[in-house]
C-alpha positions, 0 to 999 in steps of 0.5 A, a space after each residue: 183170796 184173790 188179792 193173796 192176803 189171809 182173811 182176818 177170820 175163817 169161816 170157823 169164827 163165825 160160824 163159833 160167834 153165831 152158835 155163842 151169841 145162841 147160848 146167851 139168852 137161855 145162859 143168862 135166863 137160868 141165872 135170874 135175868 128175865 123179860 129177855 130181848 135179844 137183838 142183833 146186827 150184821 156187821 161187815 158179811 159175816 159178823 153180828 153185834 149183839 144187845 140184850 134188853 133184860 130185867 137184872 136181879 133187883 128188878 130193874 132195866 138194864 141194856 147189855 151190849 155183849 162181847 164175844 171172846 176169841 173163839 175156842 172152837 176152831 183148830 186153829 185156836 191157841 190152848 184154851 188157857 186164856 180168854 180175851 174180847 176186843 172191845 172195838 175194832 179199832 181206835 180213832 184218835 189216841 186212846 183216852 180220845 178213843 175211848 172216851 168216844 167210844 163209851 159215849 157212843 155206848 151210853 147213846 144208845 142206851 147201854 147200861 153194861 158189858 157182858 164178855 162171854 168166853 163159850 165153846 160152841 156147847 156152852 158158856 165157860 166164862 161170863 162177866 157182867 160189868 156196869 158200863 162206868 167200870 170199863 174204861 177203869 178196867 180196861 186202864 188198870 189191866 193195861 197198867 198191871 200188864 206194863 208193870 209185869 212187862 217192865 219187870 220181866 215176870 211175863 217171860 219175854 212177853 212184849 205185848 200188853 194185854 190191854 193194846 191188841 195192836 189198835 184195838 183196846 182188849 178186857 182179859 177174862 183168863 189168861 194161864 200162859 204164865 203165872 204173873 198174868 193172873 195179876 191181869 185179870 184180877 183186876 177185872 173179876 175184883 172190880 166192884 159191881 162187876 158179876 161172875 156170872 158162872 157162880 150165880 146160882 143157875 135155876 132149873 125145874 125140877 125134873 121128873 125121874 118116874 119112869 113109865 111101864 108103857 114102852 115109850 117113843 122117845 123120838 117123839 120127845 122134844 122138838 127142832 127149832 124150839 121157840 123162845 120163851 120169857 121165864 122169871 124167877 128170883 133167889 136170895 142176892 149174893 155179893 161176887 166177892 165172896 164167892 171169888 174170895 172163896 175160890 180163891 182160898 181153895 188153893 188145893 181144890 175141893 175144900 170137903 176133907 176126904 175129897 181128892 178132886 184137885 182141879 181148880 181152873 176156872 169155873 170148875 169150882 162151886 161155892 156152897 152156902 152151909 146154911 143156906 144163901 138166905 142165912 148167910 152170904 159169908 166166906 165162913 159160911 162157904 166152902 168151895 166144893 168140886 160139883 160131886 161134893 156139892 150134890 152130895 151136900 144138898 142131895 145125899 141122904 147124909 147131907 146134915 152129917 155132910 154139912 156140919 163137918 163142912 161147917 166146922 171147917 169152915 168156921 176157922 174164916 170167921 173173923 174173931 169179933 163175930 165169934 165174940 159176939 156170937 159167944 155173948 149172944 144168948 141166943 146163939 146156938 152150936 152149929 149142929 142145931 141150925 143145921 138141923 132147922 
């Protein structure tokens, strides 16, 4: 630069911006979001703001307005170990003036929730919807857990709060650097109404495998610049929470016994419904599973066999009054007979 100073951000980070901001629309179509209208704003030379009109899982309205996290994609990115989104600029004022301007600005316009997005130039890895009364709340608690963990020195000689990111309020999706901050970003992810959109259920046309006998010119197949299309689609509802209580539990990695499959970091994980979603949406009817075992319990031809052991396992969650009234039930049946239905 001709001043001798660094630019804030290199050509990378907005190249990275623009190339997530092209994965949101088709990310959030294939979780059950439709009527999309995605719109966007230049912002300074490079940047872009970005807010999408869509009709949420229940049928209604909503106005999402998204932020980006610090992209991954550059050389220059730290370990890809936490992730983090600014939620302005900058504040004016104190921070309660701040932000209490700032979220007024937003219900102005029309904005109905956040959405943070952590993506990689190839896909999104984390994903975050939070109705827009939840922010300030948030964003205040993240600052307290992070100032107590300081105070107390179990963040290893960190100063920084998470929350003040010099003048600019920041919301943490991930962050492993040390293991108290896992404390922060609790905060978020537990927060009532907030939606861990990497563990809705992702819908996807059933692909044809048939192979024909003609030779084929598969370069003829797809195309470039492909149009944007409005889907719809609906599933059974699902409460975040017991998805996350699930993966949380599942210390070890995957819960199928016999697997060795240890990963657990974030979005590794699947949640499977033994019985389906339809029957029970309930943490003893879960079973966080590695991405192998859960197409094999859906797909494999041993999928009952599979799935009955799954269910046996995970029936030491369920708390006892269900068991009592399960026992007393006369209509309650063992478990291989539902799974056989």
């Amino acid at each position: 630069m001709a001043d001798g100073k660094r630019a804030f951000r290199g050509v990378e980070s907005f190249e990275a911006e623009a190339l997530t901001r092209d994965l949101i629309s088709p990310f959030l179509e294939a979780r059950g979001l439709s009527d999309l209208d995605d719109h966007r704003d230049r912002v300074g030379k490079d940047g872009q703001s970005q807010i999408i009109k869509a009709t949420d899982f229940d049928g209604h309205p909503i106005c999402i307005r998204v932020k980006i996290c610090w992209t991954w994609a550059n050389n220059r990115a730290p370990k890809r170990n936490y992730s983090a989104s600014q939620l302005a600029a900058r504040m004016h004022g104190d921070w309660v003036t701040g932000f209490d301007s700032l979220m007024e600005r937003q219900k102005k316009a029309g904005i109905t929730h956040y959405l943070i997005v952590q993506g990689d130039d190839t896909s999104i890895q984390l994903g975050a919807l939070i109705p827009i009364a939840a922010v300030r709340p948030i964003w205040e608690q993240q600052r307290e857990v992070s100032q107590r963990l300081i105070d107390a020195g179990k963040l290893k000689g960190q100063k920084k709060n998470h929350a003040e990111n010099g003048g600019s309020p920041t919301l943490y999706l991930m962050d492993l650097r040390r293991a108290a901050a896992k404390e922060v970003t609790d905060v978020l992810w537990d927060w009532p109404g907030v939606i861990d959109l990497m563990r809705m259920q992702v819908t996807v046309a059933p692909a044809d495998d048939s192979v024909d006998d003609m030779p084929v010119d598969y370069s003829m197949y797809g195309s470039d610049k492909a149009p944007r299309v409005k889907t719809q689609s609906s599933g059974v509802k699902r409460d975040p929470r017991v998805r996350r209580a699930v993966v949380r539990r599942a210390t070890e990695g995957c819960e199928r016994q016999g697997c060795e499959d240890t990963r657990t970091y974030p979005g590794f994980l699947d949640v499977h419904h033994i019985l389906g979603a339809g029957k029970s949406d309930r943490v003893w009817n879960c079973v966080a599973l590695c991405p192998n075992c859960h197409r094999e319990a859906h797909y494999s031809p041993e999928a009952d066999r599979i799935n009955a052991a799954l269910y046996e396992y995970a029936k030491q969650f369920e708390p006892s009054y269900v068991k009592l009234a399960q026992r007393d039930s006369s209509e309650a049946k063992p478990a291989a007979v539902i799974l056989q239905r």
